[in-house]
N, C-alpha and C positions, 0 to 999 in steps of 0.2 A: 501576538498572533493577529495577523490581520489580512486585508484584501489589496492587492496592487493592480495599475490600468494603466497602460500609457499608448500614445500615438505620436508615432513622427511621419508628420505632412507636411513637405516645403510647397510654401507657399497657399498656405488656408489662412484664412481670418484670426487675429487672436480670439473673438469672440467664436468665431466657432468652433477653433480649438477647446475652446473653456465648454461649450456646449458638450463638446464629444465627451470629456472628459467625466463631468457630469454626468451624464448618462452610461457611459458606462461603468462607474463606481455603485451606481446608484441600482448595477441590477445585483449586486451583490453585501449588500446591506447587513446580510446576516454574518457575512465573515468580520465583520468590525462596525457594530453596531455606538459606541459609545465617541467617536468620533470621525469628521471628514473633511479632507483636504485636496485641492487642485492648484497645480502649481504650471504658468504655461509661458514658454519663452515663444511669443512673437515671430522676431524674426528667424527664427531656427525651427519653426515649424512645429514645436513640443510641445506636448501637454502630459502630465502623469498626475494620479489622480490616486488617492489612498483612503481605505477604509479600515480605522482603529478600535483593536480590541483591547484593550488597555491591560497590560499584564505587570510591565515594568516600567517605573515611573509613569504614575497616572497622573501628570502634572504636564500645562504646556506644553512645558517643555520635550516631552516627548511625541508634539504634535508633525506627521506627518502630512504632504513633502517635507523632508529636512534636509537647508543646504549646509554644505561646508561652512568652515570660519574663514575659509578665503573667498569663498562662494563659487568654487571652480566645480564643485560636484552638486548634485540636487540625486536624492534619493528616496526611492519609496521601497522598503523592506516588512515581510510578509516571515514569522518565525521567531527563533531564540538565539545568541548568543553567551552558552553557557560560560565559557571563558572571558566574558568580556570585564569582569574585574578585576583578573591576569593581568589583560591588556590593558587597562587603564592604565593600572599602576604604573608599568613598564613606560607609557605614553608621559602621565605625570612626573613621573622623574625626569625625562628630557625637556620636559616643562613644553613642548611645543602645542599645548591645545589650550585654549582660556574653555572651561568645561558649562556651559549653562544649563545639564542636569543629570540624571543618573542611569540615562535607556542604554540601552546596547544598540540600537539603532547609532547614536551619537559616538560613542566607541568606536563601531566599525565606520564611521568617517572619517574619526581623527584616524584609525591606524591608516586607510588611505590615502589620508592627506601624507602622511609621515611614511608611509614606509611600500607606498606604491597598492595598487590592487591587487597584485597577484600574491603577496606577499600577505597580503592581509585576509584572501581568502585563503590561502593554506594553514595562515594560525589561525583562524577561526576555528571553534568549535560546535556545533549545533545543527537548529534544521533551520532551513532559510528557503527562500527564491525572494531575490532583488532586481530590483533594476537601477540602474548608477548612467546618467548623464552628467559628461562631462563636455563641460561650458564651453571650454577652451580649443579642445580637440576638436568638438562639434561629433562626437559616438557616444552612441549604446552601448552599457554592458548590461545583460541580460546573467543572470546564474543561478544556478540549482543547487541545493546541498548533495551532500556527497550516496545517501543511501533513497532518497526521491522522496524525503517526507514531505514536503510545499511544494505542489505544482507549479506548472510555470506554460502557458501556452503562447506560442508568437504567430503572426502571418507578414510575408511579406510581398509586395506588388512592386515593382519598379525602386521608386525611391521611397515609398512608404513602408512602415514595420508599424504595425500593433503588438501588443502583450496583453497578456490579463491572467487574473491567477486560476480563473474557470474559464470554462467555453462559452457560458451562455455573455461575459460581461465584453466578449468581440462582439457580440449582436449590432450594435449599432453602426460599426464599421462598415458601407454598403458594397466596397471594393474587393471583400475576402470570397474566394469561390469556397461557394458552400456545396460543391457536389459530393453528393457521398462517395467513399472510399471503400470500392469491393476489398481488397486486400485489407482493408479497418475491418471491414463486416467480418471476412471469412475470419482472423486474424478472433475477434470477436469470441465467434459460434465455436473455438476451440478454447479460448483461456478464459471466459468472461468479463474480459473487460479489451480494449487497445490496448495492445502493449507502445511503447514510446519506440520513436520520434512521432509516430503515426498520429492522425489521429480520426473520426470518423469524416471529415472534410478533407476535400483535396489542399484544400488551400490554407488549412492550419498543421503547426505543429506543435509537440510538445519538447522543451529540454529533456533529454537523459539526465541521471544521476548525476553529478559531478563534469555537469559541463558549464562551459562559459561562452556565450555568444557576444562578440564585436558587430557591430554595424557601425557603416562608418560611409555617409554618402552613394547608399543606397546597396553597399558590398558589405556581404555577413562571411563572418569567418568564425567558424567552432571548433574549441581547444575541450578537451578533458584533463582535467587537472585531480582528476581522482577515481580509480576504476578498480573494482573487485578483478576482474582477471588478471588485470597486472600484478593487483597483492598477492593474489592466490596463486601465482605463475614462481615469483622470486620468494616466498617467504619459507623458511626453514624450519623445520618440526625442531618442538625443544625435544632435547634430551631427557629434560625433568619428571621424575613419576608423578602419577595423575592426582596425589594427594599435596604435593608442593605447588604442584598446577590449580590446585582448588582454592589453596590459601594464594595465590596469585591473582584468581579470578574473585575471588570475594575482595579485596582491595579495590581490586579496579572497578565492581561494580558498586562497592561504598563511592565509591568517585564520580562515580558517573553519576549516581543517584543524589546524592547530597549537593552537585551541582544545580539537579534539575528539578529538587524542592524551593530552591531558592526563585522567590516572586512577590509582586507588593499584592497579593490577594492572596484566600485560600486555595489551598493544594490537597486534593485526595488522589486515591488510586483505584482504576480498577481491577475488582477480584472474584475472576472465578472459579478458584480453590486449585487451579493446576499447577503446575511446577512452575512458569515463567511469572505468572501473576503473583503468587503465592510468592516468590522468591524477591519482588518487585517491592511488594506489601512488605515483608520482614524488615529487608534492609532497609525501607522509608522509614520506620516504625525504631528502628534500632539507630539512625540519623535524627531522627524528631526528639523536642521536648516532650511535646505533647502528644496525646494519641492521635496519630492517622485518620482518615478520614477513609472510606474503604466503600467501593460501591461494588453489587451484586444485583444479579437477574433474578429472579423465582421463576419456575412456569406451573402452573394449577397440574399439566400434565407430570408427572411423576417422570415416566419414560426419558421424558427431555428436561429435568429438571437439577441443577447442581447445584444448590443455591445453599442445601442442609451442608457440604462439605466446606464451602466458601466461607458458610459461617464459621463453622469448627476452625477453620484456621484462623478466622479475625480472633474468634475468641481465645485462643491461645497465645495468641501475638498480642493480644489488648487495645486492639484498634477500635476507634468508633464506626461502627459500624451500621451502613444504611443497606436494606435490601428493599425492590420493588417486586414483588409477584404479581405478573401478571394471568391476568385470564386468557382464552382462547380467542377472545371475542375483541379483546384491546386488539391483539395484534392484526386479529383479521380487519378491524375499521384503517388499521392507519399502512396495512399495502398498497390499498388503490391510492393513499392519499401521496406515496412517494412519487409519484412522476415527476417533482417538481424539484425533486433533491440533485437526482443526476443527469446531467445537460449533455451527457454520451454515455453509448451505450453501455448497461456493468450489471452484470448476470447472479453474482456472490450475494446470495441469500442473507449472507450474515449479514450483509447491511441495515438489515430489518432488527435483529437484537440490539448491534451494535447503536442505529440510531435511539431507540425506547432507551437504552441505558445510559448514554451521552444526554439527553430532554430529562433522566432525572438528577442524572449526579447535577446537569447544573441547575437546578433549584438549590443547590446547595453549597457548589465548589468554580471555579472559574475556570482549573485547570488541574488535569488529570495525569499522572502516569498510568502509562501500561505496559505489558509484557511483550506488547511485538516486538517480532525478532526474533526470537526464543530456539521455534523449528528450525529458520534459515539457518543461525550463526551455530546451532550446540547438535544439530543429527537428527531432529525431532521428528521427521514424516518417516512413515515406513515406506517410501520411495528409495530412500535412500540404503536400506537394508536389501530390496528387492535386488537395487540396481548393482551391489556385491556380490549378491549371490549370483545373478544374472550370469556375470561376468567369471566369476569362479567356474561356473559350469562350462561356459565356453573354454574356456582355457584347458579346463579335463578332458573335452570332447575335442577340441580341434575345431578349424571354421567348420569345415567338411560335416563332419558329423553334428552340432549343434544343428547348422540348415538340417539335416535328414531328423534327426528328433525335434524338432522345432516343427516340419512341416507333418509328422505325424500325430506328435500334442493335437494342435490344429487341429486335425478332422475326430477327436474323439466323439465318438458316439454320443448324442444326448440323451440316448436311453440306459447310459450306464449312471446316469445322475440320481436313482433311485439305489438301485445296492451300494455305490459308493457313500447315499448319505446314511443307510444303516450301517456302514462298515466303520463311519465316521461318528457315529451316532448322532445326526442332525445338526454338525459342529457348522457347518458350509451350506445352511440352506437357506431358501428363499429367491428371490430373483436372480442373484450372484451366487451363485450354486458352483461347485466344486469342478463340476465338468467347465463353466465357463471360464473359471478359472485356470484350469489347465489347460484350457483351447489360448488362452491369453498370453500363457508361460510361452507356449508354443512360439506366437510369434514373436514374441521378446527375444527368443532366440535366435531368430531370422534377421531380427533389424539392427539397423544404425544406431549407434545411441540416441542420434537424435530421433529415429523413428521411436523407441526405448521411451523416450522421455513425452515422446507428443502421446504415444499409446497409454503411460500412466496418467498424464493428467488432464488432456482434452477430453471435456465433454461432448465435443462433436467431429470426427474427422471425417464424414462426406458431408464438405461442408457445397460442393457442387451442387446437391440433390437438392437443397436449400433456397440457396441464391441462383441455379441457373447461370452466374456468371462465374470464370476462372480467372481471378486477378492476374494481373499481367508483372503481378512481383506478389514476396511473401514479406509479411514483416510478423515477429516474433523470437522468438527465443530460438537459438541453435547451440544445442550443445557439442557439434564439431569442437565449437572456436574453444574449449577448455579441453583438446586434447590430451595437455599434457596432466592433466587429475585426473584417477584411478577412482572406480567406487562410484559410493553415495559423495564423496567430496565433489565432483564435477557437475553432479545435479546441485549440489547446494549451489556451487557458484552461480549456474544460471538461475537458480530461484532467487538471490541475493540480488541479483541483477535486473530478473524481470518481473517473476511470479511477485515478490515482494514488493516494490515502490509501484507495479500494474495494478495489482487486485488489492492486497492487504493494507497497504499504504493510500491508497487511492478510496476504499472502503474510510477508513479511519479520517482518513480528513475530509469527505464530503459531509459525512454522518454529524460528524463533530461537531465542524465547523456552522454545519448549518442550525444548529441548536446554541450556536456563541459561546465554545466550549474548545478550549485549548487542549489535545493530547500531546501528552510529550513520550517517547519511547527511550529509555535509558541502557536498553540493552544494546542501541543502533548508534553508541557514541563510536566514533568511525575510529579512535584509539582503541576502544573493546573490539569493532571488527576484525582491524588489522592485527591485534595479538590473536585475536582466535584462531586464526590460520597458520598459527606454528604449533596448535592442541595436535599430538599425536592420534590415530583413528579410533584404537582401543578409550582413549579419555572420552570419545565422543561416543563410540558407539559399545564399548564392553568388551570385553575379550572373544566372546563369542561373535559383536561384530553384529547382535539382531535386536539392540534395545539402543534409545540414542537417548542423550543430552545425559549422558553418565557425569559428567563434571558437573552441570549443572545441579544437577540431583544432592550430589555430594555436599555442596554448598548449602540448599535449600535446608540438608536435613541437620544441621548444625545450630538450625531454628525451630523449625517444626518435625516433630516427628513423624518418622515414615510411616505410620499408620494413616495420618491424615493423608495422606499424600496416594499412596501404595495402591489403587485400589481402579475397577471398574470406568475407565471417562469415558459420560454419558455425551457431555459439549450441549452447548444450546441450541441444537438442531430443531430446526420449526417443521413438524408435519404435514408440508407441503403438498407432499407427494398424494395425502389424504383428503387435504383440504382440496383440490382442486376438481377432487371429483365428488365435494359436498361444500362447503361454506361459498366456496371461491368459481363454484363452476361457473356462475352466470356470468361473472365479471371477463374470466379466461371464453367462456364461449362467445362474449362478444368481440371481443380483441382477435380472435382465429375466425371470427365469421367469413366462407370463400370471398362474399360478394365485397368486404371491405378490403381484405388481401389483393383482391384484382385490381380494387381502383387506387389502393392509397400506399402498399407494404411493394418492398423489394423484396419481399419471400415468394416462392412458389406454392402456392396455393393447394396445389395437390398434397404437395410433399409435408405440407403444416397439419393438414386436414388428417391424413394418416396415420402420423403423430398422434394428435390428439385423440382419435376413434383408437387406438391401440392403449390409449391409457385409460380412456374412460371404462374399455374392459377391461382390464384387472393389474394391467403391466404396465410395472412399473417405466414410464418414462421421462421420469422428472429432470433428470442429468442436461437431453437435447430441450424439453419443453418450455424450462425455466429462461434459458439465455432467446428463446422463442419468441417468447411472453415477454420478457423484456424488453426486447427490439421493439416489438410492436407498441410496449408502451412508450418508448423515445421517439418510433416515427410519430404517433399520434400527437405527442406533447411537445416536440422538436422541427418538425417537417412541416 
């Protein structure tokens, strides 16, 4: 796991090539603290530049830039090659590689050299972003792993292309337009984070999932060489019942997972006692000699706190188990102190637990499994229950009649929100109260899928009233292009696609990484992906069709029992909503102050201002405030 940089400039100085290079490895330190290297061809304009986090072979030998054994390629790679002693072997038998040590970095050289790149990224197995100059050609290859776990950023100007594995390590680059990107913003204030290719500069981008960029004399040409809609477009539901399917899914997750313990340092996991974690921890645990190594959160608030069930599971499983409880007061000193973590804008709260647990586990472990993945690949958001029933309904009603109950939902009364909640006995109350919810159904039944799908998850859709500008394009998610999935299947694809390697994926590696702490995700091995999409609906979501990650469950509970399991998730939601109008207000009232909006934020100043006086009275609006609040801390700390 580490940090990659490069620049191609014909005709700069080799010294200043070495300059740039330098500096911009250097602003990212913390992704590969234990070694650094720059490596710069002269008359070809190059320089790349790598920052190592030592996982596999921490020896030389695995000192990055590393060229070929012919010297035709020079490469700086950022990630894991789980299969790479597959490929060795296969490599050694042909005898074609003299081996000088045991990385997987060196692996996917030799298969380059011997069996071409394209060939050598389809066998690969892992999370990756690399980049690959080759000598001879005189091009760039640029590439992404296939579900967006290691970032990858490029810009290009004429005949120049930069790369880096963050935004902030282009900094030095003085040729990249840094104008901000309304469709990034708007794009933004709906998903909290950019989604890809975008990114918040006009003049960067980022790889998709599973694509491969050429540059080659100033000309970029982008191939995808692996994409969820394609899998999800051609793959076949088995025929198999969901209990042969379970013993099918526990093999391949022993496989996945037993790949991805293997490392020359320590290996824990982390757990917060729910099904994907929990099932993550079992199989390591049932793979291991020894006991696991098992990280959890505490929080002093009860409310928000799951850290007693976490345990209950290490303890049944017999893992070694570490927990951190924190106080109220940890978390509130180290908010203000993130501005420095994300270098574009990202709104998801959880980055806050997720960093505090990532700064403990490593005092302890170098590299983590986790459960992401879990919701995308097995049914697990109740988006995707809604989005069946949705459509069931339509189907009983006709287009005709859904618009005519759709547009009367809609205007339900909000004074019928009190007898409805004694009818309900207070089951729907509080801010999202029953009436709102019905007025919501409403229009679900009016829209597009894709309106369906921006209406379940965007936290902001006037995003006008905000910025004052209407982008002159959209970038984002559209669930159109999965036509042909029915259900909650069509929203997973596009979460698998965006919501996933955008927010969760993008969450987990700034967090991680910037604490020198390797995550690896074993439910995202692109072999596990691709069979999951021949799991029948009912394996995923139950016969009834209103609970999801059924097969999963099945599995888990062949280790722990569903008691531990079965029960009330709290999740490590942070009191935000509360805080902000007590611990946190001075900090949020300086950052919405009009008079600094006017001079320094692309927000509209009225419209932030409203916001905020609406929450400070009692309403709740933390969903628009928080991606707010964020902005404003990246233009402060960015701008």
């Amino acid at each position: 796991m580490c940090g990659i940089v490069g620049l191609m400039e014909p005709g700069m100085a080799e010294g200043d090539l070495s300059a740039y290079g330098h500096a911009m490895a250097s602003t990212i330190v913390h992704r590969g603290p234990d070694d650094a290297g720059i490596w710069v061809d002269g008359p070809s304009g190059v320089t790349l530049g790598h920052r190592r986090l030592s996982i596999v072979d921490l020896s030389a030998a695995g000192h990055q830039p590393m060229l070929s054994t012919s010297g035709q390629y020079v490469i700086v790679f950022n990630g894991e090659i789980y299969n790479h002693w597959e490929l060795r072997r296969e490599l050694q038998e042909a005898g074609t590689h003299v081996w000088r040590g045991h990385s997987d970095t060196e692996t996917l050289l030799a298969a380059i050299e011997a069996w071409g790149l394209r060939t050598a990224i389809d066998r690969a197995r892992g999370m990756f972003a690399f980049a690959l100059w080759d000598t001879r050609a005189r091009a760039l290859h640029l590439v992404r792993d296939r579900l967006g776990e290691k970032p990858l950023y490029w810009a290009q100007a004429g005949l120049r292309i930069a790369f880096a594995s963050e935004l902030r390590a282009l900094g030095p680059i003085k040729w990249i337009d840094r104008s901000v990107d309304p469709a990034a913003i708007t794009a933004y204030l709906k998903y909290l984070s950019v989604p890809a290719p975008a990114t918040v500069f006009e003049g960067v981008n980022k790889l998709r999932p599973g694509e491969h960029l050429t540059w080659h004399a100033g000309a970029v040409a982008i191939r995808s060489y692996w994409d969820v809609g394609a899998i999800s477009k051609t793959s076949e539901i088995f025929a198999n019942g969901c209990a042969e399917l379970a013993d099918a899914l526990q093999a391949r997750l022993r496989d996945s997972i037993s790949r991805q313990l293997v490392a020359d340092v320590p290996v824990g996991v982390f757990l917060s006692g729910g099904i994907d974690s929990s099932t993550v921890a079992a199989i390591s645990q049932e793979c291991s000699e020894t006991p696991v190594r098992t990280f959890t959160l505490g929080f002093k608030e009860k409310s928000h706190d799951e850290s007693r069930e976490a345990r209950e599971v290490a303890r049944h499983l017999g893992t070694d188990h570490h927990e951190l409880v924190l106080d109220p007061a940890e978390v509130l000193r180290t908010i203000p102190e993130l501005t420095e973590l994300h270098d574009e804008p990202f709104a998801d709260n959880g980055s806050i637990p997720f960093f505090l647990l990532s700064q403990f586990a490593r005092k302890h472990v170098k590299v983590v499994l986790s459960g992401d993945g879990g919701d995308e690949l097995f049914g697990g958001y109740p988006r995707y229950f809604w989005w069946r029933r949705i459509e069931g309904v339509r189907r009983s009603l006709t287009p005709y009649g859904a618009r005519f109950a759709g547009e009367v939902l809609e205007k339900m009364p909000m004074a019928l929100e009190e007898p409805l909640s004694k009818l309900t006995r207070g089951r729907y109350s509080g801010a999202d109260g029953l009436v709102a919810r019905i007025r919501r159904f409403g229009g679900y039944l009016q829209s597009s899928p894709a309106g369906v799908y921006e209406n379940m998850v965007a936290s902001c859709r006037d995003t006008d009233r905000f910025l004052g500008v209407r982008p002159s394009r959209e970038v984002g998610p559209n669930p159109e292009e999965w036509g042909w999935l029915a259900g909650g299947r069509r929203m997973m694809a596009v979460d698998q696609s965006n919501y996933l390697p955008d927010d969760i994926l993008t969450k987990v590696d700034r967090t991680s990484m910037w604490t020198s702490l390797e995550v690896r995700a074993p439910l995202l091995d692109h072999h596990l992906v691709e069979w999951s999409w021949g799991l029948p609906a009912h394996c995923l979501f139950g016969q009834r069709g209103d609970r999801g990650k059924m097969i999963l469950r099945d599995v888990l509970y062949r280790y722990v029992p569903r008691t531990l399991i079965e029960r009330p998730k709290k999740g490590f939601g942070l009191p935000l909503e509360r805080w902000l109008r007590g611990e946190l207000k001075t900090w949020a009232d300086r950052l919405l102050d009009k008079r600094r909006l006017r001079s320094t934020s692309l927000l509209n100043p009225r419209a932030v201002s409203e916001e905020w006086a609406r929450h400070l009275a009692g309403e709740n609006r933390l969903p628009i405030l928080w991606p707010l609040i964020m902005l404003r801390v990246w233009e402060e700390r960015w701008l």
